[in-house]
MITI-192153 format. One record per residue: residue number from 1; residue in one letter; x negated, y, z of N, C-alpha, C in turn. Coordinates in Angstrom, 1 decimal. Each point is the difference from the previous one (the first is absolute). Layout:
N
[NUM; 'A'; [X; Y; Z]; [X; Y; Z]; [X; Y; Z]]
...
This chain:
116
[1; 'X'; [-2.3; -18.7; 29.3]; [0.4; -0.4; -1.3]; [-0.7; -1.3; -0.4]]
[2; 'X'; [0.1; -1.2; -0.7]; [-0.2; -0.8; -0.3]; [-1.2; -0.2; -1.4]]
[3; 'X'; [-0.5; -0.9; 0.2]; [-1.0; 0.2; -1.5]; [1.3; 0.2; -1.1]]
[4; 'X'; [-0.7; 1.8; -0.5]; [0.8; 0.0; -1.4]; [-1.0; -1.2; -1.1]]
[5; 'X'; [-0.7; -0.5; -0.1]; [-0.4; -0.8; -0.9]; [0.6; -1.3; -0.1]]
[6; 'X'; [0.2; -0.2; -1.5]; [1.0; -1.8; -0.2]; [-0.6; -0.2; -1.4]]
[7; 'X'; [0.1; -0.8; -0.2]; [0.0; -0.6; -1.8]; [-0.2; 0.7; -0.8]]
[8; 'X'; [0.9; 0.7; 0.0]; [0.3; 1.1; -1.4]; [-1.2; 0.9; 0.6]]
[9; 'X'; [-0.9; 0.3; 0.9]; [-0.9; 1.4; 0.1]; [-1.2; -0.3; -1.0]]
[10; 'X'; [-0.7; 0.5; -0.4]; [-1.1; 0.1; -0.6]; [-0.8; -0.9; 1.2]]
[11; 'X'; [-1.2; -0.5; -0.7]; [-1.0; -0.6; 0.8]; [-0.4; 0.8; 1.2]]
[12; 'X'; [-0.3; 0.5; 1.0]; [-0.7; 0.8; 0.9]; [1.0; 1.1; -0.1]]
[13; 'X'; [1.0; 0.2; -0.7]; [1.3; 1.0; -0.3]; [0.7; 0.2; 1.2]]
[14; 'X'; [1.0; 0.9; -0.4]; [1.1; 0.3; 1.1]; [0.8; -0.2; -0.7]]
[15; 'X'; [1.5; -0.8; 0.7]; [0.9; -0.1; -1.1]; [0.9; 0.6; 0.0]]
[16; 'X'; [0.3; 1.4; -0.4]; [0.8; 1.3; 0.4]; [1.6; -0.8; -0.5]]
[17; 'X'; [0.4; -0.5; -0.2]; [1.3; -0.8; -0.5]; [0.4; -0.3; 1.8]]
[18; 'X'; [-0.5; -0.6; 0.3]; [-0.2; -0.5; 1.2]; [0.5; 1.2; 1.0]]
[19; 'X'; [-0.8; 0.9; -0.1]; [-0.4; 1.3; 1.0]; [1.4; 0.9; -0.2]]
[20; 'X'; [0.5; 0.1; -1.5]; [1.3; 0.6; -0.3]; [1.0; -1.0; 0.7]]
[21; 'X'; [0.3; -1.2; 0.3]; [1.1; -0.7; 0.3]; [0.0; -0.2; 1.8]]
[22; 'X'; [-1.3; 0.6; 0.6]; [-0.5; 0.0; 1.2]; [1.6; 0.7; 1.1]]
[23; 'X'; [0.3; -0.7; 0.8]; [1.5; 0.9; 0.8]; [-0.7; 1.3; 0.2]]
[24; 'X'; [-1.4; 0.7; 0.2]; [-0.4; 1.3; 0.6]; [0.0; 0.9; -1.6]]
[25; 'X'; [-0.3; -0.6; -1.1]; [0.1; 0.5; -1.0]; [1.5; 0.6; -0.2]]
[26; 'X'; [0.9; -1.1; -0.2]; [1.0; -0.1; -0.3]; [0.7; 1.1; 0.9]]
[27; 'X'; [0.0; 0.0; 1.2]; [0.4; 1.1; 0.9]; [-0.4; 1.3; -0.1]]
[28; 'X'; [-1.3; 0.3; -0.4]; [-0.4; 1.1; -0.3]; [0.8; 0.6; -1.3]]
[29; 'X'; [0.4; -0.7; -1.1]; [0.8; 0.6; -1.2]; [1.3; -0.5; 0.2]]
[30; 'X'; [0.8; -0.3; 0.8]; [0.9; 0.2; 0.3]; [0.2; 1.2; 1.1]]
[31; 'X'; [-0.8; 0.5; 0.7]; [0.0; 1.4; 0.8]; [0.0; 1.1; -1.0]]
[32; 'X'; [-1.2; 0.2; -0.6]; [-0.1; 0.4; -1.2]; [1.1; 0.2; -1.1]]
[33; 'X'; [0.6; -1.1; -0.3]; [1.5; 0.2; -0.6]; [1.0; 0.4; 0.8]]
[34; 'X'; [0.1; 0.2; 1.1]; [0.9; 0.3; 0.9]; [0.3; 1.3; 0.2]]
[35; 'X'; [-1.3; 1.0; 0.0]; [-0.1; 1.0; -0.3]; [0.0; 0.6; -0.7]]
[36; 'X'; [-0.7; -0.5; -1.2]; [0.3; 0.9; -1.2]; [0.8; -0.1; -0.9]]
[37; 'X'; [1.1; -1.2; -0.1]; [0.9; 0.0; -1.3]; [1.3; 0.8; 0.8]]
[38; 'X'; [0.0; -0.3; 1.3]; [1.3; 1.2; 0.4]; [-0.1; 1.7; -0.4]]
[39; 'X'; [-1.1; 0.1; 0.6]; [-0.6; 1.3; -0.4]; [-0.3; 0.5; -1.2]]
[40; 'X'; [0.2; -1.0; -1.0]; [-0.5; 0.7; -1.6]; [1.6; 0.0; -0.4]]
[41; 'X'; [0.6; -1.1; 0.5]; [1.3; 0.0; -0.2]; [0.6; 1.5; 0.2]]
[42; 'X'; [-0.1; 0.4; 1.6]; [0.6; 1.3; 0.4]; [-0.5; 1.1; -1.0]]
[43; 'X'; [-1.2; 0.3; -0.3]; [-0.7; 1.1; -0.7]; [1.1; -0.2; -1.2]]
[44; 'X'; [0.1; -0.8; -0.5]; [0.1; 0.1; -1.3]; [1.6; 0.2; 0.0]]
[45; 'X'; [1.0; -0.6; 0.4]; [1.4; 0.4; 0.2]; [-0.2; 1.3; 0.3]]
[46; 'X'; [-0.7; 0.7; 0.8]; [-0.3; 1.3; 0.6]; [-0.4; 0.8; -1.5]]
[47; 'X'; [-0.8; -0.2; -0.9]; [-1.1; 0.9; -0.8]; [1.6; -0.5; -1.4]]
[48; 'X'; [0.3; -0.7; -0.2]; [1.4; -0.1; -1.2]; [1.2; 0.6; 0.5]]
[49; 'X'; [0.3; 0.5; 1.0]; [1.0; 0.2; 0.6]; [-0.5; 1.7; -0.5]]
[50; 'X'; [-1.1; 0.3; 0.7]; [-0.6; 1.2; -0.4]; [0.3; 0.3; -1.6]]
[51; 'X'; [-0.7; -0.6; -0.6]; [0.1; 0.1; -2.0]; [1.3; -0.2; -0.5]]
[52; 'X'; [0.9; -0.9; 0.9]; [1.2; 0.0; -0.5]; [1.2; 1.7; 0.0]]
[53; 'X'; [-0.5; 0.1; 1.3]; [0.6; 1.4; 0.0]; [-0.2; 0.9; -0.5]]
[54; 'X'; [-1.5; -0.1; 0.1]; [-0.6; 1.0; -1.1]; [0.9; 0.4; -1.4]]
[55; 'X'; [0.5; -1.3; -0.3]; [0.4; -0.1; -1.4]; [1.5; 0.1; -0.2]]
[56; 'X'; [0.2; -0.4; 1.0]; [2.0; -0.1; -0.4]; [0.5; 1.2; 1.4]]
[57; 'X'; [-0.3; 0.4; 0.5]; [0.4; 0.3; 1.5]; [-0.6; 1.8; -0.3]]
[58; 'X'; [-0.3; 0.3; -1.1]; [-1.0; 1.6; 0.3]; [0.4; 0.8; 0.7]]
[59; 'X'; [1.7; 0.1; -0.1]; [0.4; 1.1; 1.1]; [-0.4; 0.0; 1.8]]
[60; 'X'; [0.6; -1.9; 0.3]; [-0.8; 0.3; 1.4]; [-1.4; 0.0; -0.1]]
[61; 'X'; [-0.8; -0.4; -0.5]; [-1.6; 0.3; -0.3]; [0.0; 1.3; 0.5]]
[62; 'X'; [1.0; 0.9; -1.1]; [-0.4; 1.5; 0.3]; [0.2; 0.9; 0.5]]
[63; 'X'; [0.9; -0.6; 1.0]; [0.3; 0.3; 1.6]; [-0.9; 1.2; 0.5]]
[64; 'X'; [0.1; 1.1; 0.3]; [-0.8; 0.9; 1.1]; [0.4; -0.7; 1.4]]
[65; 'X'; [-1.5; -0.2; 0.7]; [0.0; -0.6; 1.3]; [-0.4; 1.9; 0.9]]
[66; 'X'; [-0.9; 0.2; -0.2]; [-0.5; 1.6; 0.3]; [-0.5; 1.0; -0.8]]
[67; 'X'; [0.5; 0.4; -1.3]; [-0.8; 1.3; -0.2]; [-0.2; -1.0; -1.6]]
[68; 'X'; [-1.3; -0.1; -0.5]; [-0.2; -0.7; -1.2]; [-0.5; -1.5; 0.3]]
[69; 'X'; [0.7; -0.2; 1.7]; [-0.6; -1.4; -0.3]; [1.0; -0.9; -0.2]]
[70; 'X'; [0.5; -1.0; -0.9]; [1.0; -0.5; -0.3]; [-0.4; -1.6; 0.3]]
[71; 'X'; [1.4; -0.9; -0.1]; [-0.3; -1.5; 0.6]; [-0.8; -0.5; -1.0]]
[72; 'X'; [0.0; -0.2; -0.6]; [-1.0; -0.2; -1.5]; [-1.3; -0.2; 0.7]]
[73; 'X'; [-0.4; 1.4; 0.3]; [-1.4; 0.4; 0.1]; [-0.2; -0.7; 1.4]]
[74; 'X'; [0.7; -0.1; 0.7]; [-0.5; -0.7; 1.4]; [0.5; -1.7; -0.1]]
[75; 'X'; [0.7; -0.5; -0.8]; [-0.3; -1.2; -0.1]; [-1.6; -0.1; -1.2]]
[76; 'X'; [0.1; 0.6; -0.6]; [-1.4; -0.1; -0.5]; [-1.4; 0.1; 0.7]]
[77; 'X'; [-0.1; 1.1; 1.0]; [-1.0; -0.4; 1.1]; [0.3; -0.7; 0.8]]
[78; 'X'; [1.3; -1.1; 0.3]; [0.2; -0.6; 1.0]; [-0.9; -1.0; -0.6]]
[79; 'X'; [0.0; -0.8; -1.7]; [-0.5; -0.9; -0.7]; [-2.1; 0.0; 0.7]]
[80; 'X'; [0.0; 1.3; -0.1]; [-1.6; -0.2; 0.3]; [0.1; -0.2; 1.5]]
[81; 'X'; [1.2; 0.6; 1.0]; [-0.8; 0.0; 1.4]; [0.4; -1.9; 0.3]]
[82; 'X'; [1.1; -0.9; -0.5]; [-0.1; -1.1; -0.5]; [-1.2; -0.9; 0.2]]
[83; 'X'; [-0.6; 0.5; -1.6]; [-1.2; -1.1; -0.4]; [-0.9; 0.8; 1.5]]
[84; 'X'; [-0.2; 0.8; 0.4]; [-1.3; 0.0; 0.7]; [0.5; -0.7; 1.5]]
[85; 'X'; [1.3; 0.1; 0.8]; [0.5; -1.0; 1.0]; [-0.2; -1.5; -0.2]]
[86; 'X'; [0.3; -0.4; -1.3]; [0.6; -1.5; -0.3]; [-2.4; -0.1; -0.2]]
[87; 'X'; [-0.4; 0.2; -0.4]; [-1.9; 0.4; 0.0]; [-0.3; -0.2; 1.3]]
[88; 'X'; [0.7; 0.5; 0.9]; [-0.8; 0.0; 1.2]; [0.6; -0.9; 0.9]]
[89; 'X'; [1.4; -0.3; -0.3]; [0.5; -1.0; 0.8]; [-1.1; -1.4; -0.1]]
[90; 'X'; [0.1; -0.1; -1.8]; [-1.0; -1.2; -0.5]; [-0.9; 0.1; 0.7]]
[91; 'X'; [-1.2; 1.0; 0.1]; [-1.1; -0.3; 0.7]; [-0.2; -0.2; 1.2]]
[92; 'X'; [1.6; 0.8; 0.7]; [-0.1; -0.8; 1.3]; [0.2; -1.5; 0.4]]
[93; 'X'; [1.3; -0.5; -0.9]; [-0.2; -1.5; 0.3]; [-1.1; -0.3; -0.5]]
[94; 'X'; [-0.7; -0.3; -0.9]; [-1.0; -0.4; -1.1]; [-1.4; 0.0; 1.8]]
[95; 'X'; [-0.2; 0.6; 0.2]; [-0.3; 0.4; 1.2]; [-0.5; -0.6; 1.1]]
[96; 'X'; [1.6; -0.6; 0.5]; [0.1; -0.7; 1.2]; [0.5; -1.3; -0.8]]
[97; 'X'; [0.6; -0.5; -0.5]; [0.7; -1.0; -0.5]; [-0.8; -1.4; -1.0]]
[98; 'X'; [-0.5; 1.3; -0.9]; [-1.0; -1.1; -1.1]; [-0.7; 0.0; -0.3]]
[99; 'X'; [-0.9; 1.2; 0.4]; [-1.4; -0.2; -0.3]; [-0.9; -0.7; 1.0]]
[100; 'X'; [0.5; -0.2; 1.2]; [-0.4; -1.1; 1.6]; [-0.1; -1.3; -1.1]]
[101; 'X'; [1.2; -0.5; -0.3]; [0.0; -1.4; -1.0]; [-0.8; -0.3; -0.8]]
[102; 'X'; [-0.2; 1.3; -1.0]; [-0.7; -0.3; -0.9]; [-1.6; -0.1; -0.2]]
[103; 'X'; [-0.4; 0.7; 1.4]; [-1.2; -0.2; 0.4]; [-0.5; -0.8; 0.5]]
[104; 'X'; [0.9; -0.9; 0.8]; [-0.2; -1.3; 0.5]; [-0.1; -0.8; -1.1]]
[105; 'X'; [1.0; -0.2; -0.9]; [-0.1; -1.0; -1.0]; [-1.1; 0.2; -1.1]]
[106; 'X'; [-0.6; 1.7; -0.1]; [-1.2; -0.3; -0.9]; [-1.2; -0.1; 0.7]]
[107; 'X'; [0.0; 0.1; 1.7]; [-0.9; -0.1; 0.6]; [-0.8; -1.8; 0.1]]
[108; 'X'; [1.1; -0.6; 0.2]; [0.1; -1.7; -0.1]; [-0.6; 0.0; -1.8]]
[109; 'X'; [0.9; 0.1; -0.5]; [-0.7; -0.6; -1.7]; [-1.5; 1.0; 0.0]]
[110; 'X'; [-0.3; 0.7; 0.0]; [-1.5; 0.2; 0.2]; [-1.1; -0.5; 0.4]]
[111; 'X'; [0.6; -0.8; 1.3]; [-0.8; -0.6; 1.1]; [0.1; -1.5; -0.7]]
[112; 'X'; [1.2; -0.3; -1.1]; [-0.8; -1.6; -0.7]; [-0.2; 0.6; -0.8]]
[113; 'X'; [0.0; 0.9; -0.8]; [-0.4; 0.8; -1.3]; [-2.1; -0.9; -0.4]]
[114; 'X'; [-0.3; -1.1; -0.9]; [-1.5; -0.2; -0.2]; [-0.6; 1.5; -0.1]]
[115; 'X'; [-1.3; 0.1; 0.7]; [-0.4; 0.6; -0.3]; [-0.9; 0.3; -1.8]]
[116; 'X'; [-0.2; 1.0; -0.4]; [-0.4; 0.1; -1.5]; [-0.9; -0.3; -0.4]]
């Protein structure tokens, strides 16, 4: 990476302006967005689609699937087993993907970071 320092940094500064417009920066929140706005996208068509039925739809809601378990109630635990997949997917990219980047990029600004 190139001196993030230019004009605009503070005297002995880092000039994080710089460091944000960096292509490794830039690529890191573009991965970052890559992942997660589809994925918040999906949850959430997924989680209104859920409340919507809830509300206009009660009869298939109240569907018996087996015994007293009805669709209702298993799209409603479907909602939790959901957030904890879409949680773990995150941590697995977050993982391999961007926390490598982002350790490099705060490893470099540290290393011109003045000392205190």
């Amino acid at each position: 990476m190139s001196d993030t320092r230019s004009e605009t940094a503070p005297p002995g500064g880092i000039d994080y302006v710089a460091v944000e417009q960096s292509p490794r920066f830039v690529e890191l929140k573009r991965r970052h967005r890559g992942f997660v706005f589809p994925l918040a996208v999906a949850f959430l068509v997924w989680y209104f689609a859920y409340v919507l039925l809830s509300s206009f739809a009660p009869d298939f809601m109240a569907q018996r699937v087996s015994g007293d378990i009805t669709v209702g109630l298993l799209f409603g635990l479907g909602q939790f087993v959901t957030t904890f997949a879409i949680t773990m997917t995150y941590v697995w990219y977050a993982n391999r993907k961007l926390d490598p980047v982002s350790e490099e990029i705060r490893a470099e600004l540290e290393a011109k970071e003045p000392s205190a």
